[in-house]
N, C-alpha and C positions, 0 to 999 in steps of 0.2 A: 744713107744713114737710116732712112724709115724701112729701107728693104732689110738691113741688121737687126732692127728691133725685131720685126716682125720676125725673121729667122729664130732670135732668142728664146720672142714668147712661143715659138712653136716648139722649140725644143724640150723648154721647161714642161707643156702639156704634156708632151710624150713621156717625158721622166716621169710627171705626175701621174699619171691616166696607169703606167705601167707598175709604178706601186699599187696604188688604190687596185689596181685588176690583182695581183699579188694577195693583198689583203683580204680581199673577196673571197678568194679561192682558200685562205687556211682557215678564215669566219666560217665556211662552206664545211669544209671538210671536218671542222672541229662539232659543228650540231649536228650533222652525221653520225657520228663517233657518238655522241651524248644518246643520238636519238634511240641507237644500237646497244648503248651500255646499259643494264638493268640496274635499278636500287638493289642493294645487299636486302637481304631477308632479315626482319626481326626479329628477336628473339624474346618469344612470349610463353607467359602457362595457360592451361586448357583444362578443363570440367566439363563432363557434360551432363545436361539438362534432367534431374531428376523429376520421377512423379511419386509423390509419397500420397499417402489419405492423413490427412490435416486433421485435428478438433477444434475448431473455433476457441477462441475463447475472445475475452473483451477486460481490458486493461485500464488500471483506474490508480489512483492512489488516495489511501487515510490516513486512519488514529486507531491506535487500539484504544479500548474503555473497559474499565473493567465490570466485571458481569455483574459485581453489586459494589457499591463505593457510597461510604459516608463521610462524614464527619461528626464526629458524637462533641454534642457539647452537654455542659451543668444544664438541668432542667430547673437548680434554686438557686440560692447562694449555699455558702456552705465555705468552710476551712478543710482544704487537704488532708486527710490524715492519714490516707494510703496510696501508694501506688503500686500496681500490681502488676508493670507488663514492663518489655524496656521497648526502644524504638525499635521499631524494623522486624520484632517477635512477630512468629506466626501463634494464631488464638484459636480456641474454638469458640463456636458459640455458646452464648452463658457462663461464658468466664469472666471473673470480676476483673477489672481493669484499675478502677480509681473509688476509694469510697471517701467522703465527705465525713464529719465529726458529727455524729448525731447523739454526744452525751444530753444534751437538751433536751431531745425530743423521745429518748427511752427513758429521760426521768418522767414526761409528759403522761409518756403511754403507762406508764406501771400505775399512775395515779388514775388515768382512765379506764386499765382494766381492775382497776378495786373499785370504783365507780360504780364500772358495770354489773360486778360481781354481786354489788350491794345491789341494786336495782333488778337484777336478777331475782335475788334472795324476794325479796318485796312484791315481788310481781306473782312469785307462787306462794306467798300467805296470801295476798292477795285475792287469787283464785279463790281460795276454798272458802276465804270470811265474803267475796260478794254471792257464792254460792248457798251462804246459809243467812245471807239477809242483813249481817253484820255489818258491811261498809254498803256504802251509793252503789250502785254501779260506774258513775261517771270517776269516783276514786281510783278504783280499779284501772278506767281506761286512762286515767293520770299514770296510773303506777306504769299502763305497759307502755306510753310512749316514752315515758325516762327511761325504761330499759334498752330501747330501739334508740335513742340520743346517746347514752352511755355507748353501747354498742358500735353506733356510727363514728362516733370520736374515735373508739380502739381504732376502725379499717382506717380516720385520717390518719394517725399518725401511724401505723403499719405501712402504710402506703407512703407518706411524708419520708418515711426512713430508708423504705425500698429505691425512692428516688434518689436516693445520696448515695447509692450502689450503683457506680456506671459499668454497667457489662457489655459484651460483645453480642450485636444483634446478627451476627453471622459468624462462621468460620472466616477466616482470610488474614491477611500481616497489616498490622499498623505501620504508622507512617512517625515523623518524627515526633517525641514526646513535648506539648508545647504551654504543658505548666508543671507546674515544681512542688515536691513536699512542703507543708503547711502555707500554702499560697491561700489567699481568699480569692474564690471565684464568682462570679454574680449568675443569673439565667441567661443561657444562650451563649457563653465564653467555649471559647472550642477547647476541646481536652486531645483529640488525637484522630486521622483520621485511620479509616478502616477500610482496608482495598478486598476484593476477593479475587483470585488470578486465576483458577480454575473451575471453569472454561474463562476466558472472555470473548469481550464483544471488538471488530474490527469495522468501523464504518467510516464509508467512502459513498461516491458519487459519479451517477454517471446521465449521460445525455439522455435527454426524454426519446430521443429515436432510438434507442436499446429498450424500452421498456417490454416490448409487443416480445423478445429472447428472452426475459427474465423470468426463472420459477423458484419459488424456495424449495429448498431441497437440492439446486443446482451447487458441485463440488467449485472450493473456493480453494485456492493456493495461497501464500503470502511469504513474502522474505521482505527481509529489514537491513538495512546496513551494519548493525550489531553483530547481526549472526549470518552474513553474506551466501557461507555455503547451504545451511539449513533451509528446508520448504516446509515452512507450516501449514499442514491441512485441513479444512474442515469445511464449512455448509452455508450456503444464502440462507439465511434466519427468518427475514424480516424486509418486507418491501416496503417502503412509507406510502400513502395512498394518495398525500399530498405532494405535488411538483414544488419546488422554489419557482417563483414567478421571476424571478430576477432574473437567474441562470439558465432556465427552462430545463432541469435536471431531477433528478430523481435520489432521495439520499435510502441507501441499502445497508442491512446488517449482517454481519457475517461473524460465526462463532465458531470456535475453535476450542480445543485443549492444550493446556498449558501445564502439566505435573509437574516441570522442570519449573516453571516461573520463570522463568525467558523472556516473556512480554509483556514489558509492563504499559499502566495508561499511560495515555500523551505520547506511543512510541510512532515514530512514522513508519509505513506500512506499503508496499508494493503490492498490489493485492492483482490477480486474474481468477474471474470468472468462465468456468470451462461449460460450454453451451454443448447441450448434449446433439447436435447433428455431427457430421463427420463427411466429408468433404475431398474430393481429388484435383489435387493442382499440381502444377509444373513451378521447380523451385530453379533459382541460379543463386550462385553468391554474388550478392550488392558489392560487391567490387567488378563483377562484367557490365553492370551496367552506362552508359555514359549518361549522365541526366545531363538534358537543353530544352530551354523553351522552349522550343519546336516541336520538340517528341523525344524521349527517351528513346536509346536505344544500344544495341550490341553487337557485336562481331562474330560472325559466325564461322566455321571451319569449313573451308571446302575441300575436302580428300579428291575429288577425280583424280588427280596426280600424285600420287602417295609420297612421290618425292621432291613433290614443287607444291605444299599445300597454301591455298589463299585464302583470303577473307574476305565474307562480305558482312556488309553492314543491314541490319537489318530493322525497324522499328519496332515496340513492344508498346502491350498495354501490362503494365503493372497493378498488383494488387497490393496486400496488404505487408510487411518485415515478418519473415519471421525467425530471429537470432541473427547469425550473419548471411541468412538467405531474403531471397524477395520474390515474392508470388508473383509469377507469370499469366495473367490472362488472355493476352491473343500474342501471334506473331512471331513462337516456336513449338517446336513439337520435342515429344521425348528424344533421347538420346543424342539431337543434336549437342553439338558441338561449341562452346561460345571461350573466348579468350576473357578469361580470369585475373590475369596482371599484364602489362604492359598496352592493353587498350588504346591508351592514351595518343599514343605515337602512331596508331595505325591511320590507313585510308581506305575506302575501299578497293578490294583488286590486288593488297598488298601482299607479297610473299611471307612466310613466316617460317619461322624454327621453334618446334615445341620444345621447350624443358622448363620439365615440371618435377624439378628434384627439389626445391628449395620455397617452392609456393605452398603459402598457409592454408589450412584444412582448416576451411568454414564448419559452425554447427550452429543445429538448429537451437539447443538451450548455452550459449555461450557464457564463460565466467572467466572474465579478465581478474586478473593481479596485477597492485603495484609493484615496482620492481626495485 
């Protein structure tokens, strides 16, 4: 009986032992086969590595201001009795705007210049009777200070009346009209304000470490979300000499021309600073790049086999965006070669298939639309 078992279990090994060898051998021959069979090639697009000469510039964003801006209030009281301009009119300067009811005070003055007139009259009999002995001398100096009090009364109320004339202390458009025909206004009540749009002023801010690049006189660009495609140009104005302590920044003014009135105050403002050196660097488009903690880097094209071409990966030092490019500073050279779309997917060593029929064409001044 123990000689049958033992027979059994020896049997069942060999069956066992003779698959398991079986299985071996197709495990075998199948990582074989893998180890032999290549990955399919990728299919990717390519760019290569341009050098252009750059101009610096330094990026910031504002407010436009306008180059003279008030608000004109009453300098008295006074009842409305004119208005002269409507909202939103462009004025020049020395144009009446608003005048106040000065029946009061030109009944005031006609009584002052007959006053004075009389006091006048009296001051040259005056003259020739203290000349011939006839009056004091000190009558005389009576007579001329009433002349001079007469007098002084006319300029207050010439002056008094002039003030109830509110004119335009510049060219430029008012803003909305913010009192009404026969309104009472007191001193200091605001009447309308008065912008001037050409030129104005654009100011912004930028890092006290740009200070040592800054000159005025340096060309200033600007676009605004208003006007997207438009670039308005003009000039560093004005450097402030003081830093904000808070920010550690420097606040800059920059002026421009506006004929159209395109931009008005309070607008926000994209502003670059174009720094007069000029500069040569190696561009890629920010899409060959792979950014990782580790290090940035890209794929490069290796032609020795023009019809088996591969990639290697290689690391870069980056510098500054400019559009849909990104400044290269170490770890390519011109004309190479780098993979622009499908990156993602690669390894190094990897086979590839260029096509490059349907990959987007990077620029350096980019202007996207919505769709």
């Amino acid at each position: 009986m123990a000689k049958k078992f033992i027979l059994t279990v020896l049997g069942l090994l060999v069956v066992v032992g003779g698959l398991v060898g079986v299985k071996v051998l197709q495990f075998q021959t199948m990582f074989a086969q893998s180890a032999q069979a290549a990955a399919p090639p990728e299919s990717v697009a390519t760019s290569a590595v341009s050098e252009t000469t750059l101009s610096p510039t330094l990026d910031a964003v504002g407010s436009v201001v306008s180059y003279q801006g008030v608000t004109l209030n009453a300098e008295i009281t006074g009842t409305i009795r004119r208005i002269a301009f409507d909202s939103g009119a462009s004025v020049q300067a020395g144009a009446v705007l608003v005048e106040l009811d000065t029946s009061v005070e030109r009944a005031q003055l006609e009584a002052a210049t007959a006053s004075r007139d009389l006091a006048v009259i009296n001051l040259e009999s005056g003259r020739s009777l203290v000349g011939s002995g006839a009056i004091p001398k000190s009558q005389w100096v009576a007579l001329e200070a009433q002349a001079k009090q007469s007098a002084a009364e006319v300029a207050r109320l010439n002056a008094l009346i002039a003030k109830k004339t509110i004119r335009a202390p510049f060219s430029g458009k008012t803003g909305m009209r913010l009192v009404n025909l026969g309104q009472l206004v007191g001193a200091g009540d605001a009447i309308v304000t008065l912008q001037s749009l050409d030129p104005v002023y654009v100011d912004f801010s930028l890092p006290q470490q740009r200070l040592s690049q800054l000159t005025t006189g340096s060309k200033v660009s600007v676009t605004t979300d208003v006007f997207p495609d438009k670039v308005f140009e003009g000039e560093l104005s004005a450097i402030n000499p003081v830093l904000d302590q808070a920010t550690r920044s420097v606040r800059l003014r920059a002026t421009l021309k506006n004929p159209e009135g395109q931009l008005h105050p309070g607008m926000f403002a994209k502003v670059q600073v174009a720094l007069p050196s000029q500069e040569k660097a190696l561009l890629v488009p920010s899409t060959a790049v792979m950014f990782a903690p580790y290090g940035d880097s890209v794929y490069v094209v290796d032609n020795k086999d023009p019809q088996k071409p591969i990639v290697q990966q290689k690391f870069v030092r980056l510098g500054t965006a400019q559009g849909d490019f990104v400044v290269v500073l170490d770890g390519l050279k011109a004309n190479d070669t780098v993979v622009t779309t499908g990156a993602f997917k690669l390894r190094n060593g990897a086979s590839i298939v260029i096509n490059n029929e349907l990959k987007p064409e990077p620029s350096l001044k980019p202007n996207p639309t919505d769709t």
